[in-house]
C-alpha positions in Angstrom: -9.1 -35.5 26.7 -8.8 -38.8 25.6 -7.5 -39.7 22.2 -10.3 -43.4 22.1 -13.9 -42.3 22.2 -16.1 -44.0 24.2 -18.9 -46.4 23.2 -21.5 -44.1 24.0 -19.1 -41.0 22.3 -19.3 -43.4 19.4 -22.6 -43.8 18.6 -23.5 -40.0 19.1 -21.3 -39.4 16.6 -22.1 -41.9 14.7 -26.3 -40.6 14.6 -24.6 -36.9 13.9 -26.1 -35.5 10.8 -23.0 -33.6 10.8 -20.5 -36.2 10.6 -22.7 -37.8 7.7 -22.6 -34.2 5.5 -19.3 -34.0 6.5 -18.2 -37.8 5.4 -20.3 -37.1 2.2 -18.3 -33.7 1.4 -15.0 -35.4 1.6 -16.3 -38.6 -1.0 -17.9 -35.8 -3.3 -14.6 -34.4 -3.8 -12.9 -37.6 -4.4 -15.3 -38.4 -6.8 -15.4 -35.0 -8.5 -11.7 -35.3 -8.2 -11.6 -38.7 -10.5 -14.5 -37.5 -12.6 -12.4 -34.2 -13.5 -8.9 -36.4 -14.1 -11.4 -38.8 -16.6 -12.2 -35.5 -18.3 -9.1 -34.3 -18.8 -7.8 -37.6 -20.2 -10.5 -37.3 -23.1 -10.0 -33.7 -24.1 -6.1 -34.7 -23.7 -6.7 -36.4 -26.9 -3.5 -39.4 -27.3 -1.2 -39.5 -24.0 2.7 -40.8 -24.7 4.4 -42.5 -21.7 8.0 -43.1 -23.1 10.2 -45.9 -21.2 13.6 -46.9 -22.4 13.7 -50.1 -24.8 16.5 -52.7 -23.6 16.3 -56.4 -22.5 14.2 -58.9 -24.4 11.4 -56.1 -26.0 14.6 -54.9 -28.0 16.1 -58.1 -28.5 12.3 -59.2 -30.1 12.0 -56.0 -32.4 15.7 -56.7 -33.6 14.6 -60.4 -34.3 11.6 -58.9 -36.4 13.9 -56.1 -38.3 16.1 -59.3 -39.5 13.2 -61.3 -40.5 11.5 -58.6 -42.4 14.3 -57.9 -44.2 15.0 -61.5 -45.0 10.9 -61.8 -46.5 10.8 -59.3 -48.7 14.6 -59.5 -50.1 15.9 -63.1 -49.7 11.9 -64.6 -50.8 10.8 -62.2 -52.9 8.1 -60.8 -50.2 6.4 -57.6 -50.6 6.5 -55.1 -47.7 2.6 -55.7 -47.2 3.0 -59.6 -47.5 5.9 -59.1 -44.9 4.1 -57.3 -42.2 0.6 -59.5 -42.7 3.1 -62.9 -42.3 1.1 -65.0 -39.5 4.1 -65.4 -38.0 5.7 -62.0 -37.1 1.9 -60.4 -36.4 0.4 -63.1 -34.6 0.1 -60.9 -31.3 1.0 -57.8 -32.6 0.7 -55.3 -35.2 4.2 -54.2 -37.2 4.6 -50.5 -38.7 6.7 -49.6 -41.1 6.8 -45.6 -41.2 8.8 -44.4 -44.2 9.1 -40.2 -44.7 6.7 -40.5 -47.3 3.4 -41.4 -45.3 2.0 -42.9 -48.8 5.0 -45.7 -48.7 4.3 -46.3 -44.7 3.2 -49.9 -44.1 1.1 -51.5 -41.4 -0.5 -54.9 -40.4 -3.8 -55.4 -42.1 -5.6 -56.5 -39.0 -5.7 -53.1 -37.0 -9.8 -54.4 -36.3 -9.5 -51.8 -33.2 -8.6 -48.6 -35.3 -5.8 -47.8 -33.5 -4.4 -44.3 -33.9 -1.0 -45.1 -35.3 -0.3 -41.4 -36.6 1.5 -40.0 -33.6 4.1 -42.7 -33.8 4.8 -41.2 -37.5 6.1 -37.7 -35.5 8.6 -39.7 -33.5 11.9 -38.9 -35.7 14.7 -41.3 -36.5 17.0 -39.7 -34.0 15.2 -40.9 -31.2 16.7 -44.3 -29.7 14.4 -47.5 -29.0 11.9 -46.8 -26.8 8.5 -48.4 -25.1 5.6 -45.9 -25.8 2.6 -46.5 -24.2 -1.0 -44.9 -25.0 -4.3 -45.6 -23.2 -4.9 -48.1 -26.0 -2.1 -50.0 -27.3 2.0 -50.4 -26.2 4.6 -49.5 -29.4 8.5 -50.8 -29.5 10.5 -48.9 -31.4 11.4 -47.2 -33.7 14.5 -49.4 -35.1 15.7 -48.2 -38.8 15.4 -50.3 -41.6 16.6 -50.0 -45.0 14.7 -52.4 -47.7 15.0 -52.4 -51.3 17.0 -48.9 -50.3 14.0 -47.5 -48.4 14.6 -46.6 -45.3 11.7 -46.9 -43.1 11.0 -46.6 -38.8 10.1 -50.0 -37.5 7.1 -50.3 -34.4 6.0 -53.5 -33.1 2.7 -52.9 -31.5 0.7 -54.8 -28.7 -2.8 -53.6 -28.0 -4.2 -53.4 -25.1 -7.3 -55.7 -23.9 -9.1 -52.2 -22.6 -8.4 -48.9 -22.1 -6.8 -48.6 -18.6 -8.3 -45.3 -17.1 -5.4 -45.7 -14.6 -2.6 -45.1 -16.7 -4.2 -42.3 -18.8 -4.8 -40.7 -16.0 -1.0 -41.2 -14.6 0.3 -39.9 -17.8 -1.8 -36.6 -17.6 0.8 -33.8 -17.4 1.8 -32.7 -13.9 -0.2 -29.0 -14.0 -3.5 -31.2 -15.2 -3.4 -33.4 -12.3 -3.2 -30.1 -9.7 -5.7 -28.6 -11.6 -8.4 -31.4 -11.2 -7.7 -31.6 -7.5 -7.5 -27.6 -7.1 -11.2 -27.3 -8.8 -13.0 -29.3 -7.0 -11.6 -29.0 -3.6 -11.7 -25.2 -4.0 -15.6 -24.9 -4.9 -16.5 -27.7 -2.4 -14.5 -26.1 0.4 -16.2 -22.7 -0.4 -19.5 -24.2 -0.3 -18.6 -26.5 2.9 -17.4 -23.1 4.5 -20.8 -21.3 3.5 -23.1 -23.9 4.7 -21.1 -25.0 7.8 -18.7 -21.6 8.9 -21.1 -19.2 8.2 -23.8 -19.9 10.8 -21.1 -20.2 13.4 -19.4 -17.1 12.7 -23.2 -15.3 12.6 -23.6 -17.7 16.0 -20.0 -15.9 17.3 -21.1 -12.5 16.6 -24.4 -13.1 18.3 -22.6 -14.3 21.4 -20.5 -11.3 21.4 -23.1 -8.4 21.3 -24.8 -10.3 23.9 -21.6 -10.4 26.3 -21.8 -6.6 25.3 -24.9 -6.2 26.6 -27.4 -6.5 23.3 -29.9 -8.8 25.4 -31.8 -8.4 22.2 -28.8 -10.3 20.1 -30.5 -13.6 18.4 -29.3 -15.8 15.6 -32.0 -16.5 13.0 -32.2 -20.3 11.3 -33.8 -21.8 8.6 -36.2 -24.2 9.7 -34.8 -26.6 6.7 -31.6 -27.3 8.8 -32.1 -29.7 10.7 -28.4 -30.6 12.0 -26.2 -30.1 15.3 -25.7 -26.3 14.0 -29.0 -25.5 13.7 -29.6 -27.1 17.3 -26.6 -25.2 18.6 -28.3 -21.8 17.4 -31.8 -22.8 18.9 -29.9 -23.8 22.4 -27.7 -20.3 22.1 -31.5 -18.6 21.2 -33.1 -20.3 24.2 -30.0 -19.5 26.6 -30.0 -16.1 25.8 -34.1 -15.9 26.3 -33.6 -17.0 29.2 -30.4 -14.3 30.8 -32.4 -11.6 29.1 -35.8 -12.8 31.9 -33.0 -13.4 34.2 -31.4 -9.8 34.4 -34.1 -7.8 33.2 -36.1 -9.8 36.3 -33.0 -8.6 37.9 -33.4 -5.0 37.3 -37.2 -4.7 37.9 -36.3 -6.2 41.6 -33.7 -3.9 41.9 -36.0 -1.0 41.0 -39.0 -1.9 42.5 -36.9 -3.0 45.8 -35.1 1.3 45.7 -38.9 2.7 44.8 -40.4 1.0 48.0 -37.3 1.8 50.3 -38.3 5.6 49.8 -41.1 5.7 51.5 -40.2 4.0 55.0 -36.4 6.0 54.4 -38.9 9.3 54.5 -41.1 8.1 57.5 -37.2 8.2 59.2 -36.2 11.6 58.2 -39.5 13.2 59.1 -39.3 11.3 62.8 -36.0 12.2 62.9 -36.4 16.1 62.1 -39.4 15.8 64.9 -37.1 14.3 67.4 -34.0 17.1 66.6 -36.6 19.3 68.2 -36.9 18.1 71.4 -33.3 16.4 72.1 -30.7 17.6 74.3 -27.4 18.2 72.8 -25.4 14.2 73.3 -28.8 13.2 71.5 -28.3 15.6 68.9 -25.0 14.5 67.8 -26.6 11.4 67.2 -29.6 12.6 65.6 -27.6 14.5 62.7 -25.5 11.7 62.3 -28.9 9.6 61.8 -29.5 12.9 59.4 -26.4 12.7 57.8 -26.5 8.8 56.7 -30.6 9.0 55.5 -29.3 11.5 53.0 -26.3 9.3 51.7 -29.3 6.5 51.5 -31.2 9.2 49.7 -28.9 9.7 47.1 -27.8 5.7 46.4 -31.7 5.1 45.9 -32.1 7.8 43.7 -28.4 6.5 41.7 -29.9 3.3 41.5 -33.3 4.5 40.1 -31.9 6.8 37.9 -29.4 3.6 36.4 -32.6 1.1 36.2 -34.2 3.4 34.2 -31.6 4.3 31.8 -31.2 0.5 31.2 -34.2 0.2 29.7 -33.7 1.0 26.1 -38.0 2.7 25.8 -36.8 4.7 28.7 -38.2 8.2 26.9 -35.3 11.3 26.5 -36.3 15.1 26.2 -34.3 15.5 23.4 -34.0 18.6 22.3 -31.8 21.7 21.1 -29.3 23.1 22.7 -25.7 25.3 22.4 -22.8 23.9 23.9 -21.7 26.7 25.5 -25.2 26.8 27.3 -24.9 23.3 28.6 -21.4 23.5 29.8 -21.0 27.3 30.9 -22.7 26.8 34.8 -21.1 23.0 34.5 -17.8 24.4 34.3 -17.8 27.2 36.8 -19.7 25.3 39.4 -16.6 22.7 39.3 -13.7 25.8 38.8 -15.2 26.7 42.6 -15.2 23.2 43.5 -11.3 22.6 42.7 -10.8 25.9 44.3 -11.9 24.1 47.9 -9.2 21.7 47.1 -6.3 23.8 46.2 -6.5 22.8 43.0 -6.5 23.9 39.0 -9.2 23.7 36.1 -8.0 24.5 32.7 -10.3 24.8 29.9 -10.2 25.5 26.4 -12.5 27.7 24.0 -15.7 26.0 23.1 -16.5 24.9 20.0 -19.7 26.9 18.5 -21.7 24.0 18.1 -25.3 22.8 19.1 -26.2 19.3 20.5 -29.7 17.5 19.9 -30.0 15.8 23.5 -31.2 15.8 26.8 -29.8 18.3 28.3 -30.1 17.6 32.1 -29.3 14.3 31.5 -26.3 14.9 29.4 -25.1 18.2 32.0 -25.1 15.4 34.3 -23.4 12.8 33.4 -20.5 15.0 32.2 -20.5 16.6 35.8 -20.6 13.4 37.3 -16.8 12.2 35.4 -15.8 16.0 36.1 -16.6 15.9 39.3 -14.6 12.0 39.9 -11.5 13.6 37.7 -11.7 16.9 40.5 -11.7 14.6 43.5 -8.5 12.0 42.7 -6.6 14.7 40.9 -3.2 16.0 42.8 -2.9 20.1 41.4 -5.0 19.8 38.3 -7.5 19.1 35.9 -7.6 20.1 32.3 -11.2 20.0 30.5 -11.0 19.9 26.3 -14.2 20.0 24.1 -13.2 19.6 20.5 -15.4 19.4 17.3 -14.1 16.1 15.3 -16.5 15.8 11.6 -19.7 15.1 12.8 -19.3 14.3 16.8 -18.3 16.1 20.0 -15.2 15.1 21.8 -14.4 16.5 25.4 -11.1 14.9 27.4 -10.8 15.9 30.9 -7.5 14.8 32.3 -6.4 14.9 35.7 -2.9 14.4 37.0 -4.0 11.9 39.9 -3.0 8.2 40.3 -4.4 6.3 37.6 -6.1 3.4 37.6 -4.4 -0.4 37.1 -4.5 -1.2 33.6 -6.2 -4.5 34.0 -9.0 -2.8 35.8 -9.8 -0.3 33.0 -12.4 -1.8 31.4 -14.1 -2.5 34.7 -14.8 1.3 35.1 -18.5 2.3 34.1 -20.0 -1.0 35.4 -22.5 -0.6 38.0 -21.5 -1.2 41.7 -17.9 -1.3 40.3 -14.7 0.4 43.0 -11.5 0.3 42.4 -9.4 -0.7 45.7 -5.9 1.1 45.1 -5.7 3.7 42.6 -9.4 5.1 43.7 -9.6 5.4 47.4 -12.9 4.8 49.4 -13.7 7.7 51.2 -15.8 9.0 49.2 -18.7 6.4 50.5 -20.4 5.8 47.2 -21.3 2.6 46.0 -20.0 2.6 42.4 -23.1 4.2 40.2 -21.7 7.3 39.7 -19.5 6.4 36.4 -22.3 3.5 35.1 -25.3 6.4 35.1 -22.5 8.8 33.2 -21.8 5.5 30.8 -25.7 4.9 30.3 -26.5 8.2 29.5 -24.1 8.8 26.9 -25.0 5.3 25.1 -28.4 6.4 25.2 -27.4 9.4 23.3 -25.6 7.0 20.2 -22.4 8.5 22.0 -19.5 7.0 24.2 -17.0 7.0 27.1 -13.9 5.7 27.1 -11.1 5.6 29.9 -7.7 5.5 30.0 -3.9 6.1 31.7 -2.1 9.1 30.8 1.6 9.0 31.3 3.4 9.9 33.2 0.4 9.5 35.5 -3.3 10.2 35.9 -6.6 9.2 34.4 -7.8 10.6 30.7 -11.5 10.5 29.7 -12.4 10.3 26.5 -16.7 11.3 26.0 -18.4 10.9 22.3 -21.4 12.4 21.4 -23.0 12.9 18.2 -23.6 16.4 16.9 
């Protein structure tokens, strides 16, 4: 991608909605920002911004000190006659702070009601320094001794205005993290709400309908009006539209295996008629004819069975039943079945519980992965129903191959074969697991699949009790 947009890249963004909330979000903050460090520089009350006093400012205030003290003790001056001179407060103000705030002196023309007072807690130990407030600079203090009075001298330059600036540059350190913190912290929050929010409802959406919730939409305000709003009414649209798709999908595939029944019957009723009059080479053929019509038979039927399942009205005979009931002829019909094959099916005690389901459907799809686990295991199988709070969980294990781990998750899907683990003999067309899978979720239960070490497959089934 390139790093320069292009003209046309450029004015799209530039017509966003987005990019103008966005660009107003960021100048709301700096302003909320500024507005907060104003704030805090008038609750602050007097800010002090110390600088050391050298070069000509202390050469100036020394220059004063001596002419002071040469008014009021070498011309007869009195300390308020001194510090009014024309001279020495021409362009400044001159205070004289003694101990005793009733003997402190100051320039009579303070007209701007400057707040002198905090330079009265500034001790004599301090050296010469340049203090500067929002309002006015002070030099000093230098120590005087007149008429043996001994007094803190300031020489003081207002200020033309108060510099917001500088108040703001002398807020302590925590105060000016604090008025960024604030602000960005609530606008973010709000910025998140308004813009995340949507696209994390949007994300969830998407993902229940990867996981097969064709129902899965995204509601939006019809007072939004941006590129999110229109990225929710596209995702709405697109998933109208995959939900006609694949339930189009379906109906053809179910209307397509209810009309292939009737011409597949017309062939097994011509071919029964025609065993009865062939000689024995046709014969072969004939029951081989036989032989495939069935296995037709039952992939029809598979796929039937799975369209209706998929449909989430598709009614249940839900009703009562024992455990031991649904699983007692299940189990001993595949015990004879592992026999044929040399092999073993373990089984543990039942569970005295009873199930609320439909119980041929359920029977079934539990002999179906029975039945898969019999015919890849090597020696044996091991079948475990447990009772876990308020659900039923059967494992059957075999001892067989496995399955890779990256095909896993594959297993269940309709039409789905593994190539090396699970060999194709058997000559089904992968329905077998997927009808077992939709049954179950049609039951609020699950099925899960995975390797046991050293080697074989585990199934995991969930049902509700």
């Amino acid at each position: 991608m390139s790093f320069w947009l292009s003209k046309a890249d450029f004015k799209q963004v530039l017509s966003s909605r987005l990019f103008y909330k966005a660009f107003a979000g960021f100048w709301l903050t700096i302003a909320c920002i500024f507005l907060l460090l104003v704030l805090f520089t008038r609750i602050q009350g007097e800010l002090l911004d110390n600088a050391p006093l050298q070069g000509r400012h202390l050469d100036s205030l020394q220059h004063l000190k001596r002419n002071l003290v040469r008014l009021v003790e070498n011309r007869d001056k009195s300390l308020q006659q001194a510090v009014d001179h024309p001279r020495l407060s021409r362009h400044s103000l001159i205070l004289l702070v003694n101990d005793n705030i009733d003997k402190s002196v100051v320039t009579g023309n303070n007209e701007t009601n400057l707040n002198l007072s905090i330079l009265n807690d500034i001790g004599t130990q301090n050296p010469p320094s340049q203090t500067r407030t929002a309002r006015y600079i002070a030099f000093g203090p230098l120590d005087v001794s007149i008429h043996q009075e001994h007094y803190r001298l300031y020489q003081i330059k207002p200020l033309p205005k108060s510099m917001i600036f500088h108040s703001i540059r002398m807020l302590p350190v925590w105060m000016k993290l604090l008025a960024v913190f604030i602000p960005s912290v609530i606008l973010s929050v709000f910025l998140t709400i308004y813009l995340i929010l949507p696209l994390n409802t949007l994300s969830r959406s998407a993902r229940r309908l990867a996981e097969g919730e064709l129902d899965s939409r995204v509601d939006v305000t019809t007072k939004r009006q941006d590129e999110v709003a229109q990225l929710i009414h596209d995702f709405n649209f697109m998933a109208d539209k995959l939900t006609h798709s694949i339930q189009a999908h379906k109906q053809l595939l179910a209307d397509v295996s209810h009309e292939l029944r009737t011409p597949l019957t017309r062939l097994s009723l011509a071919n029964a008629m025609a065993q009865d009059n062939a000689n024995e080479v046709t014969q072969t053929y004939l029951e081989r004819i036989e032989k495939e019509a069935h296995c037709l038979d039952k992939m029809l039927t598979d796929v039937l069975t799975l369209s209706r399942l998929e449909y989430t009205d598709h009614p249940l005979n839900i009703a009562p039943i024992s455990l031991t009931s649904l699983l007692n002829e299940l189990l001993l019909n595949a015990q004879f079945e592992a026999q044929q094959y040399q092999k073993t099916l373990t089984q543990n005690a039942m569970p005295n519980i009873e199930l609320s389901c439909d119980a041929m459907l359920i029977s079934s799809a539990i002999e179906n992965i029975l039945r898969n686990a019999i015919k890849y295991a090597q020696s044996y199988i091991q079948f475990t129903a447990l009772e876990q709070g308020n659900r039923l969980v059967i494992h059957i294990q075999d001892d067989g191959k496995g399955v890779d781990e990256t095909t896993l998750c594959e297993l269940g899907n309709a039409f789905y074969r593994t190539d090396n683990a699970r060999a194709r003999q058997s000559g089904g067309i992968g329905l077998g697991l997927a009808i077992a899978k939709r049954a179950l979720i049609a039951h609020r239960g699950n099925v899960q699949f995975a390797n046991h070490q050293p080697h074989g497959l585990i199934v995991t089934i969930t049902l509700p009790i």
